[in-house]
DOFITOR-320977 format. One line per 2 residues: number of its first residue (from 1); for each residue z, y, x of C-alpha. Coordinates in Angstrom, 1 decimal. Each point is the difference from the previous one (the first is absolute). Layout:
% residues N
NUM> Z Y X  ...;
//
This chain:
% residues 529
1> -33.0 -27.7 52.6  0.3 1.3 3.4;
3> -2.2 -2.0 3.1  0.7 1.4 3.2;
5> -1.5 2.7 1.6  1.7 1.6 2.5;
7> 1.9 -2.4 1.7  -2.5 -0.8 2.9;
9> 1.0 3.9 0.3  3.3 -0.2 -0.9;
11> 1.7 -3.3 1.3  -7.6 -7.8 -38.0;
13> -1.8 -2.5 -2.1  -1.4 0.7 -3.1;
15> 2.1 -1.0 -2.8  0.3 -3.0 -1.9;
17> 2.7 0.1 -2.2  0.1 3.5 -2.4;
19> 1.9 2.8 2.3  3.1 1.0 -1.7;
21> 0.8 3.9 0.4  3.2 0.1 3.1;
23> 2.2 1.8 -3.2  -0.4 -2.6 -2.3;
25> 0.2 -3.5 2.3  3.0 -1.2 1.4;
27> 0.3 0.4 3.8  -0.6 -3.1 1.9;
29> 3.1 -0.7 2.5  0.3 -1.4 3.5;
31> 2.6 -1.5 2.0  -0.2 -0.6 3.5;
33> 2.6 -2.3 1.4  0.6 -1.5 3.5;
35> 1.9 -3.4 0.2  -1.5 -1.1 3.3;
37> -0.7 3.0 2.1  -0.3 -2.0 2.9;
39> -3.0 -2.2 -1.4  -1.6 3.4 -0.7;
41> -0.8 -0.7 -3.4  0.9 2.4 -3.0;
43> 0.2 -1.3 -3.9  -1.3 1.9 -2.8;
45> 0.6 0.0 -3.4  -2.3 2.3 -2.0;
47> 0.1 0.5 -3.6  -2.5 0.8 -2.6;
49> 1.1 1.0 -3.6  -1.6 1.1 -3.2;
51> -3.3 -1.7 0.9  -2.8 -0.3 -2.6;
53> -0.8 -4.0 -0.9  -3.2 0.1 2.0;
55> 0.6 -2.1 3.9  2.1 1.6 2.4;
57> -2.2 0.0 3.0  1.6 0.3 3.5;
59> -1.0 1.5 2.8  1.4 0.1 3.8;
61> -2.4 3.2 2.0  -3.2 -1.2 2.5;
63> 0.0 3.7 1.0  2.5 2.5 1.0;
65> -0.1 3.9 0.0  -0.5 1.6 2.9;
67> -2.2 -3.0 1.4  -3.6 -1.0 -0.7;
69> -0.4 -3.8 0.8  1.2 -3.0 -2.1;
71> 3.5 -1.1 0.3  0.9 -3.1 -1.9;
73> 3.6 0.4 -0.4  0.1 -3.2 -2.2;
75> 0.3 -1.9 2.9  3.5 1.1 0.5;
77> 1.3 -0.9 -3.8  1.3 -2.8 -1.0;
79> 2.2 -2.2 -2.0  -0.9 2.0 -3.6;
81> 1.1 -0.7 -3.0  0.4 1.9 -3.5;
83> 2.4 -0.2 -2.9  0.0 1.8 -3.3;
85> 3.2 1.7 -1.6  1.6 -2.7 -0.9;
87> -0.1 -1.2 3.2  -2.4 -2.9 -0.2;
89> -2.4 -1.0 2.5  -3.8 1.1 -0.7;
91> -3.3 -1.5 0.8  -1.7 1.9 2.8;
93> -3.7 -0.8 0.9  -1.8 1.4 3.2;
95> -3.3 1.3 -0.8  -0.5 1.0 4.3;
97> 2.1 0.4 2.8  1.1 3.7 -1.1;
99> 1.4 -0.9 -3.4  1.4 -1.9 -2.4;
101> -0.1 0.4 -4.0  2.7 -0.9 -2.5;
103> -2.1 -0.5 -3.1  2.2 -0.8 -2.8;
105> 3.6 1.9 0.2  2.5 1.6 -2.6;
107> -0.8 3.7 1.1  2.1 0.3 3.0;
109> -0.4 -1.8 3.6  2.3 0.0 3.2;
111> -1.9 -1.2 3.2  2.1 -1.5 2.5;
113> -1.9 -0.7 3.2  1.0 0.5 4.1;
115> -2.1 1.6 2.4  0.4 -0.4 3.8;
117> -0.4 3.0 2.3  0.2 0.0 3.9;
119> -2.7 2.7 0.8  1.4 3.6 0.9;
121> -2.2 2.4 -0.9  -1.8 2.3 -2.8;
123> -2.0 -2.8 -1.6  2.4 -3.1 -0.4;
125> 3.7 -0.8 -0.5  2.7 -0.7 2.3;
127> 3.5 -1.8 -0.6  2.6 -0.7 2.1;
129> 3.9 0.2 0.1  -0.4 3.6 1.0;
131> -2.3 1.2 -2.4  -2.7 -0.3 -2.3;
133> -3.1 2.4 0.4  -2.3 -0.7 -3.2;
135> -3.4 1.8 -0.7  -0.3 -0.7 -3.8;
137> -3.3 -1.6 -0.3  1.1 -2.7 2.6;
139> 3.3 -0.7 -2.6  -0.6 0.5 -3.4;
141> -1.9 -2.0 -2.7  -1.3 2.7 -2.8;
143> -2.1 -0.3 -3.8  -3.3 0.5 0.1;
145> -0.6 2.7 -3.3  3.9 1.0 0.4;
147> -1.1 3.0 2.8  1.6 3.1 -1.7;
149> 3.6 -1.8 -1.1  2.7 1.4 2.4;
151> 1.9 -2.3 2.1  3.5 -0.5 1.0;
153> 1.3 -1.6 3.6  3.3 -1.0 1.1;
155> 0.9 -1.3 3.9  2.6 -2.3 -0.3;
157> 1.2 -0.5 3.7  1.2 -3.2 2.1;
159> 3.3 -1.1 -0.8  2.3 2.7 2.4;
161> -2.6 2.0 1.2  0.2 3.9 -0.8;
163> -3.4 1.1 -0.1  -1.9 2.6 -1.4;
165> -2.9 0.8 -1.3  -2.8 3.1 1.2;
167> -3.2 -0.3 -2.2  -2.1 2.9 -2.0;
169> 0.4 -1.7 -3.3  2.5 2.2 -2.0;
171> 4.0 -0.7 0.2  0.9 -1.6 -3.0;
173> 3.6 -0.7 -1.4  1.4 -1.1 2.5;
175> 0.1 0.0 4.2  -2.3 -3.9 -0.3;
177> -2.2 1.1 -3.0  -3.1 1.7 -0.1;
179> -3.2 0.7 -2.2  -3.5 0.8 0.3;
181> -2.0 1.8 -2.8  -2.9 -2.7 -0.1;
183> -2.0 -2.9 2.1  -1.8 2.6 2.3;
185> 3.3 1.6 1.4  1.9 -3.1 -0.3;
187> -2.6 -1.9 2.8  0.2 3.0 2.2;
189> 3.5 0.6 0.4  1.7 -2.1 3.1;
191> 3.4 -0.8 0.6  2.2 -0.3 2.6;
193> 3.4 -1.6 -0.7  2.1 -0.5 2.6;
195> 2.5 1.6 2.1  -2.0 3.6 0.3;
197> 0.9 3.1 1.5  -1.3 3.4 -1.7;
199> -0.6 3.2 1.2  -0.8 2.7 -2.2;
201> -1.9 3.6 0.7  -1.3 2.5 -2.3;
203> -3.0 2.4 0.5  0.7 2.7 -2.7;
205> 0.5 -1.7 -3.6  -1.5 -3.2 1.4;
207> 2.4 -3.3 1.1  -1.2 -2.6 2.2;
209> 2.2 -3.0 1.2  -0.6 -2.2 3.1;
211> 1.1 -3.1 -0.9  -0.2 -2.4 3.4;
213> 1.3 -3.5 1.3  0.3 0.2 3.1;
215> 1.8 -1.3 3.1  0.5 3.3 1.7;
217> 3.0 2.7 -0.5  0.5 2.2 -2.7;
219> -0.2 2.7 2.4  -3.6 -1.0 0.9;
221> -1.2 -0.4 -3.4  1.3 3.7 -0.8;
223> -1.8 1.6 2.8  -3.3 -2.2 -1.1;
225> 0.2 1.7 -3.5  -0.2 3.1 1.5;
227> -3.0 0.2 1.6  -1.3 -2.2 -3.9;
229> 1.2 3.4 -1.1  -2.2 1.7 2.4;
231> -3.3 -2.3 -1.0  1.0 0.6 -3.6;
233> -0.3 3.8 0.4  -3.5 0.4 1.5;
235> -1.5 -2.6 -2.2  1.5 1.9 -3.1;
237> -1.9 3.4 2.1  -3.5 -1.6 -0.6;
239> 0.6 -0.3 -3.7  1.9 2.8 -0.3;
241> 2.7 -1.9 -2.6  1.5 -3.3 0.0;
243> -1.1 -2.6 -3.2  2.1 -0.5 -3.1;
245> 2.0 -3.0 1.3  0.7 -2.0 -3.6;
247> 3.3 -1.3 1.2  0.8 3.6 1.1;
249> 0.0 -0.8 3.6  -1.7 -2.0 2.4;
251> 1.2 -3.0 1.8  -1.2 -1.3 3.6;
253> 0.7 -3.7 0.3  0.4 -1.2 3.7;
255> 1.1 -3.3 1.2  -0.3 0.3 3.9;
257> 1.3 -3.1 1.3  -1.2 -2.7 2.6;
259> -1.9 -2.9 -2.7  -1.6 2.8 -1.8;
261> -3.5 0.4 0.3  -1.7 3.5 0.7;
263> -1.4 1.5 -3.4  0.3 2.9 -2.6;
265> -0.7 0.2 -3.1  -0.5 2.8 -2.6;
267> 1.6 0.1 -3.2  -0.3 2.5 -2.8;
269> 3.9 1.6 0.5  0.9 -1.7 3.3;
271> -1.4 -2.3 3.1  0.8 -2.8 2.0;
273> 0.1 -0.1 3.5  0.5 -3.0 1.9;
275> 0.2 -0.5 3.7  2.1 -2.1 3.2;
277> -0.3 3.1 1.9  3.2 2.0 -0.3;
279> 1.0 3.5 -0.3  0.8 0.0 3.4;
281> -3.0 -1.5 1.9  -2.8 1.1 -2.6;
283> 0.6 2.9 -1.4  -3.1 1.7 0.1;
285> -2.1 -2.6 -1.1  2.7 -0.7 -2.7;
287> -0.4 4.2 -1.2  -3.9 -0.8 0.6;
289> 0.6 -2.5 -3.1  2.3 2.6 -2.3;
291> -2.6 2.9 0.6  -2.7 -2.7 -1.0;
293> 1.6 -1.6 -3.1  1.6 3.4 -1.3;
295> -4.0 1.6 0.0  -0.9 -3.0 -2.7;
297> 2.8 1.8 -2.4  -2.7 2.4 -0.8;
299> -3.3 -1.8 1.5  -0.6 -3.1 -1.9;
301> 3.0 0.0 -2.2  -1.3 2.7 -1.4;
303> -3.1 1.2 1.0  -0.8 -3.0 -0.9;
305> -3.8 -1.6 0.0  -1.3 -1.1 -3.3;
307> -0.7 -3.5 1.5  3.7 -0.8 0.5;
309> 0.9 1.4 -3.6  1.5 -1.9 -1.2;
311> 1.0 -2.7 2.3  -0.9 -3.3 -0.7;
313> 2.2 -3.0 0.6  -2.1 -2.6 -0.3;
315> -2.9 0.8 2.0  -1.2 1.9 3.1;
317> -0.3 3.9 -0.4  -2.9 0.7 2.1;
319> -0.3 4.0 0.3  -2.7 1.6 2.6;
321> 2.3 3.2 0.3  2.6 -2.0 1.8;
323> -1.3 2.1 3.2  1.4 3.5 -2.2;
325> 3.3 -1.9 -1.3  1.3 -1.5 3.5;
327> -2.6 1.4 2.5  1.2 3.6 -0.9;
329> 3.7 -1.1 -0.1  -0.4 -1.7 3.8;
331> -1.3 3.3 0.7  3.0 2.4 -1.0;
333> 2.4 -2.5 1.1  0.3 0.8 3.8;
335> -1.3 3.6 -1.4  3.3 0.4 -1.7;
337> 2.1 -1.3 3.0  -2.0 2.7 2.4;
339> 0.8 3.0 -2.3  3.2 -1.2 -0.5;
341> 1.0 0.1 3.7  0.3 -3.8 0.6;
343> -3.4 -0.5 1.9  -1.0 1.7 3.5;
345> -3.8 1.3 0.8  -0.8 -2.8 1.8;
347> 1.1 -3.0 -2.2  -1.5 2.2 -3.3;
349> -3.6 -0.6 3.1  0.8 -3.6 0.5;
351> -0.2 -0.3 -3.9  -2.9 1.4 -0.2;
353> -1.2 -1.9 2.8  1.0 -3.6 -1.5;
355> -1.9 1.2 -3.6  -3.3 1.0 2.0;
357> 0.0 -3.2 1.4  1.0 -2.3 -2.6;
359> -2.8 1.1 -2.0  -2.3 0.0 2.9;
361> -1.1 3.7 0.3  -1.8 -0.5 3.3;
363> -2.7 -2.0 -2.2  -0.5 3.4 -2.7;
365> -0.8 -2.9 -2.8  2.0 -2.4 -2.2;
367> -1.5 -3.8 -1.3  1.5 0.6 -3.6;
369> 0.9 3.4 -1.5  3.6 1.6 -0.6;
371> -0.7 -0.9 -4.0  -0.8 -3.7 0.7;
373> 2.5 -0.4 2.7  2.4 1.1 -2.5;
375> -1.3 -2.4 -2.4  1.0 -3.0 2.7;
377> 3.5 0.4 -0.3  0.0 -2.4 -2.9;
379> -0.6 -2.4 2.9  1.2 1.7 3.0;
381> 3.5 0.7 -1.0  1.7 -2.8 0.4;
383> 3.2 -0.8 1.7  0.2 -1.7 3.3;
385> 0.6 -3.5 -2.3  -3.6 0.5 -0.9;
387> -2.3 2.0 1.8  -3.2 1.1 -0.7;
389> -3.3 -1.3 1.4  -1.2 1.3 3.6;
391> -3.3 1.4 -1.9  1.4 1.7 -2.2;
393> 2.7 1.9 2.1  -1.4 2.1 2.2;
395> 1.3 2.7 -0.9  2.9 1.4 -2.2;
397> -0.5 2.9 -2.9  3.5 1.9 1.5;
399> -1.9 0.3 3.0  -3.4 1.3 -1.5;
401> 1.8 1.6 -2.4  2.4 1.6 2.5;
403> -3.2 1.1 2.4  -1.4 1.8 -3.1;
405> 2.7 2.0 -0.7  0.4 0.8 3.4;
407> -4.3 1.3 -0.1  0.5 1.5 -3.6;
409> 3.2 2.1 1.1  -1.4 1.6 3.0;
411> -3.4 0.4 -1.8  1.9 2.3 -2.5;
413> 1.8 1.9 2.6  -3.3 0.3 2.0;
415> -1.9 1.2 -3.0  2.4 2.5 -1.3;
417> 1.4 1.4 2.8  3.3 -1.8 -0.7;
419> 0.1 1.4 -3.0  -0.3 -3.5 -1.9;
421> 1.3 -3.5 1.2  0.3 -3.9 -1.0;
423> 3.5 1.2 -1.3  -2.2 2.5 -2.5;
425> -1.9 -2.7 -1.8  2.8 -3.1 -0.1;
427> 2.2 3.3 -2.0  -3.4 0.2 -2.4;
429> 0.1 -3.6 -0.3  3.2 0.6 -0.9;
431> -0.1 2.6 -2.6  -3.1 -2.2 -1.7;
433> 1.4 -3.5 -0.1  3.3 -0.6 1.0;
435> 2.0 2.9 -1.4  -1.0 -0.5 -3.3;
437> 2.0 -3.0 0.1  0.2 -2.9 -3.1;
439> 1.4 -0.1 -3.1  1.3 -3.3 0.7;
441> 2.5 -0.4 3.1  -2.1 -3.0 2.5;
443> -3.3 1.7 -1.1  -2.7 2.7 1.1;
445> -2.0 1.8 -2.5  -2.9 1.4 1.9;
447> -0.5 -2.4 2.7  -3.2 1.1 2.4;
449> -3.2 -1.2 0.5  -2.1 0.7 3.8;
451> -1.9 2.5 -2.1  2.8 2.4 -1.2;
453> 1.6 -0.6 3.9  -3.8 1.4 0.8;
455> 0.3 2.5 -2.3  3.5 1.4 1.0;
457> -1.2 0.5 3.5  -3.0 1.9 -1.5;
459> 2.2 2.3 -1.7  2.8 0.2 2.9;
461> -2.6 0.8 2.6  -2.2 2.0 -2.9;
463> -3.3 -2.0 1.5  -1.4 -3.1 -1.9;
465> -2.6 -0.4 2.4  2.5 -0.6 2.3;
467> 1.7 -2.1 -1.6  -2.6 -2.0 -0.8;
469> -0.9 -0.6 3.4  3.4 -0.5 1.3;
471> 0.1 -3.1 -2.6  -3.3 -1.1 0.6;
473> 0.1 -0.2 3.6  3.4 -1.3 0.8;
475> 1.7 -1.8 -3.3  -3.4 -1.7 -1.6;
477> -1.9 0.1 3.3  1.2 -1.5 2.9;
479> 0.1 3.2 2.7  2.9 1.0 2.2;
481> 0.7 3.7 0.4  -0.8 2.2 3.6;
483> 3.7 -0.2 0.7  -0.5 1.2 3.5;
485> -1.2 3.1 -1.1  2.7 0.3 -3.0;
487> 3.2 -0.5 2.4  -0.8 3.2 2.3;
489> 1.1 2.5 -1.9  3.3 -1.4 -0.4;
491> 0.2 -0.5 3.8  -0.8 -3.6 -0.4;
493> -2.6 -1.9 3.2  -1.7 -3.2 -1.3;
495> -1.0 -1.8 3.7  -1.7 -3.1 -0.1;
497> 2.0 -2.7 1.7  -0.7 -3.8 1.2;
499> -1.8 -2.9 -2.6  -1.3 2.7 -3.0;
501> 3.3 1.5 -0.4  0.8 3.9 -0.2;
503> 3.8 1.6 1.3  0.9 3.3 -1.8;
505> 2.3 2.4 2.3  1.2 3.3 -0.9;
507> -1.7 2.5 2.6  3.4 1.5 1.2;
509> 1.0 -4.1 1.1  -3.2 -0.1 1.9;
511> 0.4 3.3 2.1  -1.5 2.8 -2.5;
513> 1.4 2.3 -2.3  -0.2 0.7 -3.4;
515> -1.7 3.2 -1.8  1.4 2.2 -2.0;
517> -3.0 -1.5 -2.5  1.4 -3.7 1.0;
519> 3.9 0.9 -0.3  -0.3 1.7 -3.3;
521> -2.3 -3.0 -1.8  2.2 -2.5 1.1;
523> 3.4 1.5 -1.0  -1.6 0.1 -3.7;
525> -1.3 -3.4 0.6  3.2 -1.6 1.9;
527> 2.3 2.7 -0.4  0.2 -0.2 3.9;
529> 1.3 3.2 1.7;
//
């Protein structure tokens, strides 16, 4: 999920039914139909065949991945019913407010229920008679101990309306049908459905399409994906190789209109991106989100922390390495954007400046560490329908997380003559956990613990001692790096300024000039000329 940054700068469950093997169960089927866009509510029917006699327990998701706090999406469900094959009405009990169990049926079950959606963004759903946007755990009802049967998905539209669907979930027979392989891809794959314009580029064998609804022209949108093209490049640069996108391609999922609410959310093959800003008077901050959401492809999705494998949907996923997952990915972000040509010198130090402050460097010392900050966003990320408590927020693990990346990347550089970086050790995390992939599409095989992300940096930067103090001191202690002293080599001034605060301002824009030391580390840091 993306929190913003750089805008002051810039503008499942453990089983209990017997799993049957994806080969040998019949595929459970949904249809999504609209008969009352305007009331934003969507109807569902969702069938589940070839079930074993034991209760068919229902479940609607409290979580959702790609966020950490509960989300009860029961609240927006209603009017449920269920029938067996021969059409007859069953008995459904309700053993809590996220499910429901049908304990006696004849070995196949259709759920009909409505769910009403008028929240725009990467955690909820949103109807109306232009659209639907739907992030699956906010929409579908699903089997507890039926994980690993595939699914099937067809989008009937409003009567007369010619939409079309953009999602990650695999084309199926026909333009309106789709499937997923199994629960865990099926609840991470949104759709938009609606009247969408696509743009398509390729970076060697590799598609991506930029699927948007937006108000602006065409025109505008086609200039927009090129500089996405531009992000997509550099970020592929730290990894050296794009992921194995399981669709074959990957899918960016923008609805930039004036209800939506600001967001992004990562997704396994594809994000969404939500915002009332438009291309045309918040397009850097809207690129700021792309380079943000498009870094989670590989960090998180892949390289992936053992305490968010797998996901749960009924419960919290606490994880103290949340600082790693989004902190690093807030870092690279604006990162991307500077090598890629789309920042200047002096917003890339008004960055910095707003992420030394909003962790309050000025102080050198933090009242929780990055590992149990992290470990807050179980409470802390809410959305603005629910926010957090004043104590608890003080401050967020993208920012930490973002600050450490910043300390840890010029520490390489420092240490090895710019011969090793940040970029260096996220590739090594890389090659160790997220390469390696699943055997299963929607899963990670070697998820990572804090101790194998201490250990990569020990063998990137050849040093455990290092490493050992790098992760003592600033992600399970509660110290703030010398950045002061870290910036000047890439031609950076940290000057203290009114109330605690620090301004960073490259040394050309306040009168000096840059070394030939200072020029050379930060074109392989910035790629500045």
């Amino acid at each position: 999920m993306k929190r913003r940054l750089i805008a002051v700068a810039l503008f499942a469950a453990a089983a209990a039914v017997p799993r049957a093997p994806s080969s040998a169960a019949e595929a459970i089927h949904y249809r999504f139909s609209f008969p009352e866009p305007s009331q934003q509510w969507m109807q569902v029917d969702a069938t589940f065949a070839d079930l074993a006699e034991a209760p068919l327990q229902l479940r609607i998701s409290r979580s959702s991945p790609g966020r950490y706090a509960i989300h009860d999406f029961a609240k927006n469900v209603y009017d449920v019913r269920a029938y067996g094959s021969n059409g007859r009405e069953l008995r459904l009990e309700r053993p809590d407010e996220a499910g429901w169990t049908v304990a006696v049926h004849p070995g196949s079950v259709t759920i009909k229920y409505k769910v009403y959606g008028n929240r725009l963004d990467g955690t909820y759903l949103a109807i109306d008679s232009s659209h639907a946007h739907i992030n699956m755990p906010a929409a579908i009802v699903w089997a507890r101990g039926l994980d690993d049967r595939p699914a099937t998905l067809t989008f009937a539209p409003p009567a007369g309306a010619q939409w079309q669907v953009a999602t990650q979930l695999h084309p199926g027979a026909s333009a309106t049908e789709f499937t997923a392989p199994n629960l865990s891809y099926l609840i991470d794959s949104p759709v938009e459905f609606g009247p969408i314009a696509v743009e398509t580029f390729t970076i060697g064998p590799q598609t991506f399409r930029f699927a948007a609804h937006q108000t602006g022209a065409r025109t505008e949108l086609q200039g927009f994906v090129k500089d996405v093209a531009k992000i997509v490049r550099q970020e592929q640069a730290v990894f050296g190789e794009f992921p194995s996108y399981d669709p074959g391609f990957y899918t960016f999922l923008a609805d930039y209109l004036p209800y939506a609410n600001t967001d992004g959310m990562e997704h396994r093959n594809s994000t969404v991106m939500t915002s009332p800003g438009s291309i045309a008077n918040a397009r850097a901050d809207l690129l700021d989100t792309v380079a943000h959401e498009f870094f989670h492809s590989w960090n998180v999705e892949r390289i992936r922390p053992r305490s968010l494998e797998p996901f749960d949907l009924d419960r919290t996923n606490p994880s103290g390495e949340l600082w790693l997952a989004e902190g690093f990915t807030q870092y690279y972000g604006p990162l991307a954007m500077q090598r890629a040509g789309l920042l200047g010198i002096d917003l890339m130090a008004r960055m910095i400046s707003s992420l030394l402050n909003s962790v309050g460097v000025e102080s050198g010392r933090l009242t929780r560490s990055a590992e149990e900050i992290s470990r807050l966003g179980v409470f802390t990320d809410r959305t603005d329908a629910d926010p957090p408590g004043k104590v608890i927020d003080v401050m967020s693990y993208y920012q930490l997380g973002a600050a450490i990346a910043l300390s840890l990347d010029l520490t390489l550089r420092e240490r090895s003559s710019g011969a090793l970086s940040l970029d260096d050790f996220m590739r090594e995390m890389w090659r160790r956990y997220g390469k390696p992939g699943g055997a299963r599409e929607g899963y990670v095989d070697r998820p990572y613990t804090i101790a194998d992300a201490e250990a990569t940096l020990a063998a990137v930067g050849g040093d455990a001692a290092f490493a050992r103090d790098f992760f003592a001191r600033y992600i399970e202690g509660r110290e703030l790096a010398d950045y002061s002293r870290l910036l000047v080599p890439a031609g950076f001034l940290v000057r203290r300024a009114s109330r605690g605060r620090v301004d960073v301002v490259a040394v050309e824009s306040a009168g000096g000039a840059l070394t030939p030391a200072q020029r050379e580390f930060r074109a392989s840091w910035l790629g500045a000329k």
